[in-house]
C-alpha positions in Angstrom: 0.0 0.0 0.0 1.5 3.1 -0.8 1.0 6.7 1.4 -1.7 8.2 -0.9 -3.8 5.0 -0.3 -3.2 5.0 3.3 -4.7 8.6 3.9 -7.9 8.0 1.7 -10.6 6.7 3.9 -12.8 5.6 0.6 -10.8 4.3 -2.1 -12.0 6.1 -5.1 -12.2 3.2 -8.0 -11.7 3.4 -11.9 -14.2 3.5 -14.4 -13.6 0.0 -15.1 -13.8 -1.2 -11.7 -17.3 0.3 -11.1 -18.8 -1.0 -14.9 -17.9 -4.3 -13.5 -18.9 -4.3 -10.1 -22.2 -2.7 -11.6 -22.6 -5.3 -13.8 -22.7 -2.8 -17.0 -20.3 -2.1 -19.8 -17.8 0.9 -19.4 -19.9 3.0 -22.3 -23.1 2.5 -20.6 -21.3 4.2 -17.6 -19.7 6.9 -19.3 -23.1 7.7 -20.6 -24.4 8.1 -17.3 -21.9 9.9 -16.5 -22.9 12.3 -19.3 -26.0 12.5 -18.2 -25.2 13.6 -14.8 -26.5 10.6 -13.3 -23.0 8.8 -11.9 -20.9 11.8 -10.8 -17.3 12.0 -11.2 -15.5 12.1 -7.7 -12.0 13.9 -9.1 -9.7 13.2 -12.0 -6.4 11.1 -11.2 -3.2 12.4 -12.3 -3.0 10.9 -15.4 -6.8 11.8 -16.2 -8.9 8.9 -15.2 -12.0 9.0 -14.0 -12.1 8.5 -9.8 -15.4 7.2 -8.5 -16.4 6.6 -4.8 -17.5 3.3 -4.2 -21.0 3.4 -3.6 -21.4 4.7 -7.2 -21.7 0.9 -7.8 -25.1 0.6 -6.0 -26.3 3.7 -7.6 -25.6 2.1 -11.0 -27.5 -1.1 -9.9 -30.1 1.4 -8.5 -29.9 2.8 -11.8 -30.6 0.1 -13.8 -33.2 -1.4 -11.6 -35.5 1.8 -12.2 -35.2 1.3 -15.6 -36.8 -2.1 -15.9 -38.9 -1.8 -12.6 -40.4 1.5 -13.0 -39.7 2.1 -16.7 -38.1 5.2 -16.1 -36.4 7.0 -19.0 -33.0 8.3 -17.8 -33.8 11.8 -17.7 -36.3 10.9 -15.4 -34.0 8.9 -13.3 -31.5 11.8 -13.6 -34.0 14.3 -11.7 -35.5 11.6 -9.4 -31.7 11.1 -7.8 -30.8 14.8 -7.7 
């Protein structure tokens, strides 16, 4: 572990990291993203995307309201504020 990862209470995870442990391809993220619906914790150095970790739930919650409630995304964008 090095110093940066020590000081970080929440780990902030990769793009790819939260597609997978949403279940949902890395486009389908970055669209959300787009949309404002995942947001974008902070840029790395090198200028990846940094999300916290409960972003994962939010894409499953996501996802969910789509095929439960038949929610178009805007209309999940201004239901989750």
């Amino acid at each position: 572990m090095n110093g940066l990862e020590k000081t970080m209470p929440n780990k902030l995870i990769t793009i790819g990291k939260l597609a997978k442990g949403a279940s949902e391809s890395v486009p389908t993220i970055r669209h959300w993203v787009a949309m404002g619906i995942i947001p974008v914790k902070q840029l790395s150095s090198g200028g990846y995307q940094l999300f916290e970790p409960n972003m994962m739930e939010r894409a499953k919650q996501v996802r969910e309201m789509q095929k439960k409630k038949r929610l178009s995304l805007e209309e999940i964008r201004k239901e989750l504020g």
